[in-house]
C-alpha positions in Angstrom: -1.1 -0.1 -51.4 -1.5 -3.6 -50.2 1.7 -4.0 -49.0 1.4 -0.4 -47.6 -2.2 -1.7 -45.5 -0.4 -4.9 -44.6 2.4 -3.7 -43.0 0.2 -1.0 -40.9 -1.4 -3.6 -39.4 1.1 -5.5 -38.6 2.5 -2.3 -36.9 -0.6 -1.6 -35.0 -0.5 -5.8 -33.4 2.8 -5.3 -32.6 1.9 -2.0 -30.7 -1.2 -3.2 -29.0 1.0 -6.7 -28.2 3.4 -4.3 -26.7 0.6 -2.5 -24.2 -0.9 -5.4 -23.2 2.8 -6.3 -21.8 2.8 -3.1 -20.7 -0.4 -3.3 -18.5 0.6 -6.6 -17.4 3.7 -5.6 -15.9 1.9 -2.5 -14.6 -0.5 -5.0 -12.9 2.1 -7.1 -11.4 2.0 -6.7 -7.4 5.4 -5.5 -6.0 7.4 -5.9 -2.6 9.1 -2.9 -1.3 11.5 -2.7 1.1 11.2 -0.2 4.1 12.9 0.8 7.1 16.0 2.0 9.5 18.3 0.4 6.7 16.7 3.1 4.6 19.7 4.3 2.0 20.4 7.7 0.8 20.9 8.8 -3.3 24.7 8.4 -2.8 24.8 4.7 -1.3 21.9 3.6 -4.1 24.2 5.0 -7.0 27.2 3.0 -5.5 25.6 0.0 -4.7 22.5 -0.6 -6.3 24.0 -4.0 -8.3 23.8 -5.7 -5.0 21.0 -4.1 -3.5 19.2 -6.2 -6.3 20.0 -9.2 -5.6 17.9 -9.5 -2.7 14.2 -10.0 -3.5 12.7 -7.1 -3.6 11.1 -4.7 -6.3 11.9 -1.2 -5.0 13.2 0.3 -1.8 12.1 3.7 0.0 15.1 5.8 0.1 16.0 9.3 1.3 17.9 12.5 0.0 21.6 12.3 1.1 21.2 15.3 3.6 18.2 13.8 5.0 14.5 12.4 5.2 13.1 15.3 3.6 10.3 17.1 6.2 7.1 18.1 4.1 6.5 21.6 5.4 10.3 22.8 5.6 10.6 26.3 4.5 14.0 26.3 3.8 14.6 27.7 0.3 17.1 24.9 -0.7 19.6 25.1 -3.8 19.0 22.6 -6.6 21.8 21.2 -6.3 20.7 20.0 -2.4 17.7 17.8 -4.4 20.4 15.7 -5.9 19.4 15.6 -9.8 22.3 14.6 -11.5 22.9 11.7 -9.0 19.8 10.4 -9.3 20.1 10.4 -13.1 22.9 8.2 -12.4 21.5 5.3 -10.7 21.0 2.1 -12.7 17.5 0.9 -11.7 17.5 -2.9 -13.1 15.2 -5.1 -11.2 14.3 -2.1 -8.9 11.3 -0.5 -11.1 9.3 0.5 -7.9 11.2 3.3 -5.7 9.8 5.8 -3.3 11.1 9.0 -1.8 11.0 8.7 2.0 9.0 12.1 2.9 8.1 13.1 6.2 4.8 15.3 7.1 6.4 17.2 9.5 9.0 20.3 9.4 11.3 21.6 12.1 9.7 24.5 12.7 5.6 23.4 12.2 3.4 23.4 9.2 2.5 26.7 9.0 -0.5 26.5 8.2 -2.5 29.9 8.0 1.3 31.8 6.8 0.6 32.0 2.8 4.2 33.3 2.4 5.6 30.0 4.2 3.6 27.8 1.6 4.9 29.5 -1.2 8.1 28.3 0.1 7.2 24.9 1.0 5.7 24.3 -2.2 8.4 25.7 -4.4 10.8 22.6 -2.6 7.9 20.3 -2.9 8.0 21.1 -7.0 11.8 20.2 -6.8 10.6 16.7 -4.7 8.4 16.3 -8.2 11.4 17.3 -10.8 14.0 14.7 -8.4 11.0 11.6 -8.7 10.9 12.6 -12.7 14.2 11.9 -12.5 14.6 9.4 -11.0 11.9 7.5 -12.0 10.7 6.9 -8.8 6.7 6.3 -8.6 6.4 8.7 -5.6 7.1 9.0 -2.1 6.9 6.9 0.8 4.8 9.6 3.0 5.0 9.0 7.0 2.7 11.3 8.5 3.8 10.4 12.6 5.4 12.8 14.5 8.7 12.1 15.8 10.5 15.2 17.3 10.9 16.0 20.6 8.7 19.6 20.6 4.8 18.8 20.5 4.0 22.3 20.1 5.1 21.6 16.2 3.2 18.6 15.6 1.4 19.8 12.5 -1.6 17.3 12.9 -2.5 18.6 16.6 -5.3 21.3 17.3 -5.2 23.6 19.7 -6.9 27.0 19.5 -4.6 29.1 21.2 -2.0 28.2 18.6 -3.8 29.2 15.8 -5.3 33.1 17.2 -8.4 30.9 18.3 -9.8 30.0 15.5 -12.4 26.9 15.4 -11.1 23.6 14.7 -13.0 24.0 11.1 -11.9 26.8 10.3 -8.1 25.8 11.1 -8.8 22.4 8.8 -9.9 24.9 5.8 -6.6 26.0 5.8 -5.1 22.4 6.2 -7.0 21.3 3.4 -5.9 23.8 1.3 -2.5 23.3 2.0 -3.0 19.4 1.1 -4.2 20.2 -1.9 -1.6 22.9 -2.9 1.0 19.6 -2.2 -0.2 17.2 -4.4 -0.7 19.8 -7.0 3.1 20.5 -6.7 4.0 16.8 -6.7 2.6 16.2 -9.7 4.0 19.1 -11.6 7.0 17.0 -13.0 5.4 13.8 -12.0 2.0 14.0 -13.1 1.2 9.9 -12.1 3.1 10.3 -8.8 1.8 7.9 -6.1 1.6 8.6 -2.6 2.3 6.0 -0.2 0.7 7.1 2.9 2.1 4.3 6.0 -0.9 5.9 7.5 -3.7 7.1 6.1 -6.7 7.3 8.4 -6.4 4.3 10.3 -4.6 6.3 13.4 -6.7 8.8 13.6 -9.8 6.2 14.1 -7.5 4.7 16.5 -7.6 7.4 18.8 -10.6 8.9 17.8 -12.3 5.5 19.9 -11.0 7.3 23.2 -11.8 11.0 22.8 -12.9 13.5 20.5 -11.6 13.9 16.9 -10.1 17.2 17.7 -8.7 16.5 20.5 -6.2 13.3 19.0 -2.7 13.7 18.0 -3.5 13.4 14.1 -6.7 16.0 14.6 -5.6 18.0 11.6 -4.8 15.1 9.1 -8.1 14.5 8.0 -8.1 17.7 6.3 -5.1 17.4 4.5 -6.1 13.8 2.8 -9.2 15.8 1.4 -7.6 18.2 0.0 -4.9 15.8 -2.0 -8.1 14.1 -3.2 -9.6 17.8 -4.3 -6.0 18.4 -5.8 -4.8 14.9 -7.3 -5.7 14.5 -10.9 -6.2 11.4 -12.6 -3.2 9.8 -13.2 -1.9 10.2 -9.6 -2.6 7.8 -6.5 -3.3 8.0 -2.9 -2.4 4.6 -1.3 -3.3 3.6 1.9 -0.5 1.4 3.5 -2.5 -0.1 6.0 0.2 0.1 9.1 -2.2 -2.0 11.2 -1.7 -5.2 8.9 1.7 -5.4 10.9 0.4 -7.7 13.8 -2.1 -9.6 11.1 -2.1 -13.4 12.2 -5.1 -14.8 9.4 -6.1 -13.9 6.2 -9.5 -12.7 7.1 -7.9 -9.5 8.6 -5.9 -8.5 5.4 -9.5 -8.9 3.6 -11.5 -7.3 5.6 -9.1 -4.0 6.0 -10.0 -3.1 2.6 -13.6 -2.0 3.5 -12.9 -1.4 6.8 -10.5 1.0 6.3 -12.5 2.9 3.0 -15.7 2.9 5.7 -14.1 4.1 8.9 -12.1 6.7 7.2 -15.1 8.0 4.9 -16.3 9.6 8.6 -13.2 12.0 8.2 -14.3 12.9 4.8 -16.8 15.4 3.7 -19.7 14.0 2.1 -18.5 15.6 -1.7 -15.3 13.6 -1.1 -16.7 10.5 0.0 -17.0 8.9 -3.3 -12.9 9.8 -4.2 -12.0 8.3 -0.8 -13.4 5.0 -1.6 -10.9 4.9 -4.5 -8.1 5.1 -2.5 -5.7 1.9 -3.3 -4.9 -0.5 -0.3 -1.3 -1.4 0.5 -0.2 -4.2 2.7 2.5 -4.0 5.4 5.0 -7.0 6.6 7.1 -6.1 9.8 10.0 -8.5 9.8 10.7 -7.5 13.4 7.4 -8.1 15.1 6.9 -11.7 13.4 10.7 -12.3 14.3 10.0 -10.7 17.9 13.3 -8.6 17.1 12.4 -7.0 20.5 10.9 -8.1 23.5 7.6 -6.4 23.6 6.9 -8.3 20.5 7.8 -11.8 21.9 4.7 -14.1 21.9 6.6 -17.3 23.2 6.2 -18.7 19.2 9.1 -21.2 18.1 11.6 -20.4 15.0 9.3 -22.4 12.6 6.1 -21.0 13.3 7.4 -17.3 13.1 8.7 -18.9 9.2 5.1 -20.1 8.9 3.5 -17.0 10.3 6.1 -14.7 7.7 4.9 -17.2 5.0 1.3 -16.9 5.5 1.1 -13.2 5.7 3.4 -12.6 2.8 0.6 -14.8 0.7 -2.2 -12.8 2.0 -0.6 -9.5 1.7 0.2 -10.3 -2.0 -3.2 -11.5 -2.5 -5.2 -8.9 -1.1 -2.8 -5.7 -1.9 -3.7 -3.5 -4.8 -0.8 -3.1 -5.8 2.4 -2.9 -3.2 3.6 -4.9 0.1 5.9 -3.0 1.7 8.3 -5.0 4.0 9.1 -2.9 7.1 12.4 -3.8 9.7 14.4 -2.0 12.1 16.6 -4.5 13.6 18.2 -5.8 10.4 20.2 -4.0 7.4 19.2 -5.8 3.9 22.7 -3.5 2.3 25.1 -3.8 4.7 25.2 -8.1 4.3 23.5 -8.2 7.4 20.0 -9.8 5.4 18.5 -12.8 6.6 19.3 -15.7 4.0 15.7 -18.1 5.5 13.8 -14.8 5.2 14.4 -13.8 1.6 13.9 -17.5 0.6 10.9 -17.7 2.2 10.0 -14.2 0.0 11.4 -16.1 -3.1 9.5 -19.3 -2.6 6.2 -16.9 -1.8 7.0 -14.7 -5.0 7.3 -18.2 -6.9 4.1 -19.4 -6.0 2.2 -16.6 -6.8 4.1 -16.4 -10.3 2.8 -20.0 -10.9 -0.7 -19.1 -9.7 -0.7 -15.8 -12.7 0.7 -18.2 -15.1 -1.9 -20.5 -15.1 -3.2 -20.7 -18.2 -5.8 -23.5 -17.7 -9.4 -22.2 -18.3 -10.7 -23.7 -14.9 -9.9 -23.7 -11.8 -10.9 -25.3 -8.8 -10.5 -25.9 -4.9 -11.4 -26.1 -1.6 -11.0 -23.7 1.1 -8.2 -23.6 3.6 -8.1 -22.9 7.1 -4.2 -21.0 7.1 -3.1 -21.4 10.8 0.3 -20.7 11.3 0.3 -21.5 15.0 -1.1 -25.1 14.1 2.6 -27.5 12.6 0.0 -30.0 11.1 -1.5 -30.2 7.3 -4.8 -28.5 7.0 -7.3 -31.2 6.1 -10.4 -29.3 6.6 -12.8 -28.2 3.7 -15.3 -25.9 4.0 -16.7 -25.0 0.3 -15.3 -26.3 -2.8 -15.3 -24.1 -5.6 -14.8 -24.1 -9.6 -14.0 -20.8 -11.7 -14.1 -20.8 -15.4 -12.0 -17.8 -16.9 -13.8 -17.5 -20.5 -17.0 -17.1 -18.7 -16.5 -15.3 -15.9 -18.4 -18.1 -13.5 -18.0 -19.1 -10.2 -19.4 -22.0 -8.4 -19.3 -22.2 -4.9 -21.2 -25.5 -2.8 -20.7 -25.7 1.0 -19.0 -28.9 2.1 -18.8 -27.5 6.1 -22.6 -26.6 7.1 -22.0 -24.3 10.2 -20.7 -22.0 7.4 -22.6 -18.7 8.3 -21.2 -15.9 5.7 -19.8 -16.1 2.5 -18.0 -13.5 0.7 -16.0 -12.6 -2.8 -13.6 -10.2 -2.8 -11.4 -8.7 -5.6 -8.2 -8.1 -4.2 -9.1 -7.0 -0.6 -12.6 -5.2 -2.2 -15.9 -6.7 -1.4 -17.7 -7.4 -4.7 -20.3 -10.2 -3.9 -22.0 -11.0 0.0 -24.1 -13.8 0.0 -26.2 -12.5 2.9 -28.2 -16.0 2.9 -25.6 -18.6 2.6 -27.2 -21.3 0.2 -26.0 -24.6 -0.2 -24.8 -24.5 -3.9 -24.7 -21.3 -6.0 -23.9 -20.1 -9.6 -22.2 -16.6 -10.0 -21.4 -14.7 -13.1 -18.9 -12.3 -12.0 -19.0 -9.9 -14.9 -20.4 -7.1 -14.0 -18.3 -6.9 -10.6 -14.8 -8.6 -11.6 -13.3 -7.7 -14.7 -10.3 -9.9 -14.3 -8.1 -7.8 -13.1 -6.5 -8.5 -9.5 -7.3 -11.6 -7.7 -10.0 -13.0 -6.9 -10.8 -14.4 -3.3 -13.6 -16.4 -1.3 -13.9 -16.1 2.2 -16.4 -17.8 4.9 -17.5 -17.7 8.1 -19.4 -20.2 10.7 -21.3 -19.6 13.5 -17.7 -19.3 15.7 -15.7 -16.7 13.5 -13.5 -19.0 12.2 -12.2 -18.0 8.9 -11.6 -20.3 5.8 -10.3 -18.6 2.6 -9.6 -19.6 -1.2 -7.5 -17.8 -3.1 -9.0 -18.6 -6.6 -6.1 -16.5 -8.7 
C-alpha cells in the first residue's frame, strides 16, 4: 500500500512537472513570419526542413489553390481543403502556423442571404477540420479589401445595396454573421486563435475624417462583436496592431496596448465592452519600411541605423506583445534563398537576449532606465530612475535619478497596471494584486518634453 501511495505521487510530480513545462512553453513569445513570400500546403510539405532554419517560430501560409476569401460561397470538395497534405507536413521548430484567410469573397459577403451563409459556413467548418489537422493555431485574418470592384467590399455601407435598410439594422446582420464564423472555426478547433492584422485600428483611422458609416471598414465593427458573442473560452481574438509598422521608440509599442483596447471599445456595444478589453495585442515588424525596400519609405537613414532601428523594435515588440510578433515583407523571399543573412542575425542575437533575460534565475533585479534612440550611433549614458525588483516578493522600487521626470508608469506586457499620477521621488510597490508574474514587466517615464525612458525589468 505504501509502495502503491508512493509511486502515485511520484506520478502526480511528474505530471504537474510536465504542465508547468507545458505552460511555460505556452507562455514563450513567438515570431511569425508574414508576407508576399507567403507559401502554400504543397511547397511547406516539400520544404519545411529549410524553411526552419531561418529564425522564425511559425509562418502564415495559404491553401494551394489560393488565399482562402472568408465569405466565398462556393461549395468546395474536401479534397480542395487539403487534409491529407497537411497531415503530412513535419512541423519541428515551426509550432506556431496560421492559415492566411481573407475577409472578403468574390462575389460580397452576403450579408442578409441566410442560404449563402449556410454555404459560407459549411467551408468555414472545413477551414476548422484543415487547422485541426494541421495543427495550426488559427488563421492569419486580413480584413482589407483588395479587388478591383468596390461594390463588393463587405465592410462598406450603403443603403441602396442593402433594400435601404439603416446602417444598424444592416450591422445586426453583420454581427450575426461574425458570430456564426467563429462558432464554425472553432468546431474542430475549439482554441483556434484569430490573428486579426487589423482589428479596429483602421476604422478609427478613418473614422477621424468622417462618419463611422460612411468609412471603408463601416461594417467591421459589427462583425468583431459578434466573434466576441460567438468565441468561447478557449479561443482568441488578437489584435495585430498593423500601425506598430512605422514604430520608432518603445513608448509607442506600450502605449498601443490601451490605446488600441480604448479607441476600439467606441465600436463596441456597451455588453461587449468588457470582452473587448480582453482581446490579446500582437506586434508587427515590416522588414521593408525599416529597410526602405521602396521609395516612399526612404527616410534618408544610413545601413546601420536601419540595423539599430530593426534591433530596437524587435526588443520592444517582444517585450510588449502578448504573445506573437509577426514579421511582415514584400520585397524579399525568406524560402526561395533570397533571406537576408544581417537580418536574421540581428533576430537571432534579439531572440538570445531575451532568452537570457527569462533565464535569469537571480531573485533581484535591478537597473536604470534607457533612452533607446536608434537615430543617435552613440552609448546611452542617461539615467532617469533606477529601479530594483525582487521576484519572491513581488516588490518594485522605483527612485528618480532625472527630476523633470513628469509621469511614471508599469505595464505588464503592453497593459497598464500601475500610474503614478503624482510622480514621487522614491516609491515602494507590491505588485501582487496587479502582476502575477506572467509576461514582462515594464517601467516607463515621461518629463515635461515627452521624451520617453523605458526599463525592461523581465
Amino acid at each position: 500500500m505504501i509502495k502503491t501511495r508512493v509511486i502515485f505521487i511520484s506520478i502526480l510530480f511528474l505530471i504537474l512537472a510536465q504542465n508547468k513545462l507545458l505552460a511555460q512553453n505556452n507562455s514563450e513569445k513567438k515570431l511569425i513570419e508574414f508576407g508576399w513570400d507567403y507559401p502554400n500546403i504543397s511547397f511547406l510539405k516539400a520544404n519545411i526542413t529549410n524553411m526552419e532554419k531561418t529564425p522564425f517560430d511559425g509562418v502564415v501560409f495559404s491553401f494551394d489553390f489560393d488565399i482562402y476569401n472568408a465569405f466565398d460561397t462556393t461549395q468546395y470538395d474536401e479534397f480542395k481543403f487539403q487534409y491529407n497534405d497537411l497531415s503530412k507536413i513535419q512541423w519541428k521548430k515551426f509550432t506556431d502556423n496560421f492559415l492566411f484567410v481573407r475577409g472578403a469573397s468574390l462575389s460580397g459577403a452576403h450579408w442578409l442571404d441566410d442560404e449563402s451563409w449556410i454555404k459560407i459556413v459549411n467551408n468555414i467548418k472545413k477551414v476548422s477540420k484543415a487547422l485541426a489537422i494541421s495543427k495550426a493555431k488559427g488563421i492569419g485574418f486580413d480584413p482589407e479589401y483588395y479587388y478591383k470592384d468596390s461594390t463588393l467590399n463587405p465592410w462598406v455601407y450603403r443603403a441602396s445595396w442593402y433594400n435601404n435598410l439603416s446602417y444598424q439594422e444592416v450591422g445586426n446582420y453583420v454581427r450575426k454573421r461574425g458570430k456564426q464564423f467563429i462558432q464554425a472555426l472553432q468546431t474542430n478547433k475549439p482554441d483556434v486563435k484569430i490573428l486579426c492584422f487589423w482589428l479596429l485600428g483602421l476604422i478609427e483611422m478613418q473614422s477621424q475624417s468622417q462618419p463611422v458609416s460612411e468609412t471603408g471598414m463601416a461594417l467591421y465593427p459589427f462583425f468583431i462583436e459578434g466573434m466576441l458573442e460567438g468565441k468561447n473560452n478557449e479561443s482568441e481574438i488578437i489584435d495585430g496592431n498593423e500601425f506598430s509598422y512605422g514604430y520608432q521608440n518603445p513608448g509607442s509599442f506600450l502605449e498601443a496596448g490601451e490605446y488600441r483596447r480604448q479607441n476600439g471599445s467606441k465600436f463596441i456595444m456597451d455588453s461587449l465592452k468588457s470582452k473587448f478589453q480582453n482581446v490579446s495585442l500582437a506586434q508587427a515588424i515590416f522588414y521593408d519600411l525599416i529597410y526602405a525596400k521602396s521609395s516612399e519609405y526612404e527616410k534618408g537613414f544610413d545601413k546601420q541605423t536601419k540595423e539599430r532601428w530593426l534591433r530596437d523594435n524587435l526588443l520592444s515588440a517582444f517585450k510588449t506583445t502578448d504573445k506573437y510578433v509577426w514579421f511582415y515583407n514584400e520585397r524579399i523571399n525568406w524560402w526561395k534563398g533570397a533571406g537576408d543573412s544581417a537580418v536574421a542575425n540581428i533576430i537571432n542575437d534579439v531572440k538570445n537576449t531575451i532568452n537570457a533575460q527569462q533565464n535569469n534565475k537571480s531573485n533581484q533585479i535591478n537597473g536604470n532606465s534607457l533612452l533607446l534612440n536608434f537615430k543617435e550611433n552613440k552609448p546611452d549614458n542617461y539615467q532617469g530612475f533606477y529601479y530594483s525588483y525582487t521576484k519572491n516578493t513581488n516588490d518594485l522600487q522605483v527612485k528618480l535619478l532625472d527630476l523633470n521626470i513628469s509621469s511614471l508608469k508599469i505595464y505588464n506586457n503592453s497593459r497598464l497596471i500601475y500610474d503614478y499620477g503624482k510622480v514621487v521621488l522614491n516609491s515602494t510597490i507590491n505588485l501582487n494584486r496587479i502582476y502575477n508574474k506572467n509576461g514582462n514587466l515594464i517601467i516607463m517615464s515621461k518629463d515635461s518634453k515627452e521624451i520617453v525612458s523605458v526599463a525592461y525589468v523581465n
